[in-house]
C-alpha positions in Angstrom: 23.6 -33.1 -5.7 23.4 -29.6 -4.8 20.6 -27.4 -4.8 21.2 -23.9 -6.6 18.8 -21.6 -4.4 17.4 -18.0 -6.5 18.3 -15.1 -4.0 15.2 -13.0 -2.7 15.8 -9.3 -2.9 13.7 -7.0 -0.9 12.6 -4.2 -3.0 10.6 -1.2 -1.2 7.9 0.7 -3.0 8.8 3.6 -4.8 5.6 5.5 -3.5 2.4 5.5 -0.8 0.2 4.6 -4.0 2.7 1.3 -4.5 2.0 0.0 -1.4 -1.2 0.9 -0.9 -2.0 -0.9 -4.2 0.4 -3.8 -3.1 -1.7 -4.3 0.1 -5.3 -4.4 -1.2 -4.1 -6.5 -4.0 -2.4 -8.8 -1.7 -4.9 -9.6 1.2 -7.2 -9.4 -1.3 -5.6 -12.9 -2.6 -5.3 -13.8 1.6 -2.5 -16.1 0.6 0.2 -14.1 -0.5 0.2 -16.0 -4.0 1.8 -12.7 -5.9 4.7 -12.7 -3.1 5.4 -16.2 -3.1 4.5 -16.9 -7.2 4.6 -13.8 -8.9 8.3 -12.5 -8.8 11.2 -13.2 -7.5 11.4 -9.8 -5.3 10.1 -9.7 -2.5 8.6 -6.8 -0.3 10.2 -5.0 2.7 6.9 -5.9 4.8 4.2 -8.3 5.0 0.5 -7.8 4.6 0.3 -7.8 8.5 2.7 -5.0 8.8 1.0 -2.5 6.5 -2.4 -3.3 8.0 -1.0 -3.0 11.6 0.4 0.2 10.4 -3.0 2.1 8.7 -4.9 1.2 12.1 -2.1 2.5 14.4 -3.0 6.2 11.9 -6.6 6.0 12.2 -6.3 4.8 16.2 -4.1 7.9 16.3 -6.2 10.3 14.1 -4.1 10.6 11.6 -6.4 8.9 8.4 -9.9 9.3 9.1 -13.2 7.0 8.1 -13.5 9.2 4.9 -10.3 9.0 3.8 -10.4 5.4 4.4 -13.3 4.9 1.9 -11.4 6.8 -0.5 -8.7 4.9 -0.5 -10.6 1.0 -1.1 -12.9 2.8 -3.3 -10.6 3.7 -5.3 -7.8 0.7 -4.6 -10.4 -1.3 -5.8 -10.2 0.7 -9.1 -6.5 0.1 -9.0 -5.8 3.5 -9.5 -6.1 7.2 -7.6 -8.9 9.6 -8.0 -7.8 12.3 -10.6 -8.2 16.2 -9.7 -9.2 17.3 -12.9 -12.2 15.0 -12.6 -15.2 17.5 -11.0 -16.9 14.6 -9.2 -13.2 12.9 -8.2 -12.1 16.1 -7.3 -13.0 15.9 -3.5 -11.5 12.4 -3.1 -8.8 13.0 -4.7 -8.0 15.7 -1.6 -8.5 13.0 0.6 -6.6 10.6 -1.5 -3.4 13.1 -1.4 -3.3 13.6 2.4 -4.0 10.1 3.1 -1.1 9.1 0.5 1.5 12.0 2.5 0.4 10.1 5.9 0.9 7.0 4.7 4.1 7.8 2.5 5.8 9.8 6.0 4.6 6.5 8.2 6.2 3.8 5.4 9.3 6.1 5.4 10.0 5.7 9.5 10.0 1.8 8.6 12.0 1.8 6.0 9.7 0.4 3.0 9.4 3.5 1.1 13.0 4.5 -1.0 
């Protein structure tokens, strides 16, 4: 009998937001049900890696605590502050240059295309 085994493709996020989205949605599940259930693609990193890799920035300076609210506050939301939005408008400054920090650190790894 042989087995016929589906082939895993790594596919990397096609933005900052992506992964950012990918994360909270992941650990907020703790077992990696959408990595191992949902599809058959799987990510270029684990849940680990992108966690190690936002407190290696703030460690360094490079997100700070406000810009880390922003970004669960509005993860949680499942989507980024808007601009246009007077009362969003703020976070969504801190949104953006948390997004370019993360996007330029994702890049150096390799996750981001």
């Amino acid at each position: 009998m042989t087995q016929t085994m589906t082939a895993v493709t790594s596919e990397k996020f096609q933005s900052a937001e992506q992964m950012w989205f990918w994360f909270l949605y992941s650990k907020s599940i703790r077992n990696n049900f959408a990595r191992m259930h949902g599809t058959p693609t799987r990510r270029p990193c684990e849940v680990l890696d992108v966690e190690t890799m936002i407190t290696k920035l703030y460690l360094a300076g490079k997100l700070t605590d406000e810009q880390l609210t922003v970004m669960k506050q509005f993860g949680d939301k499942r989507r980024a502050p808007h601009q246009h939005i007077w009362n969003e408008n703020r976070a969504a400054n801190l949104w953006n240059r948390a997004m370019d920090v993360l996007y330029d650190a994702a890049k150096k790894h390799g996750w981001i295309d």
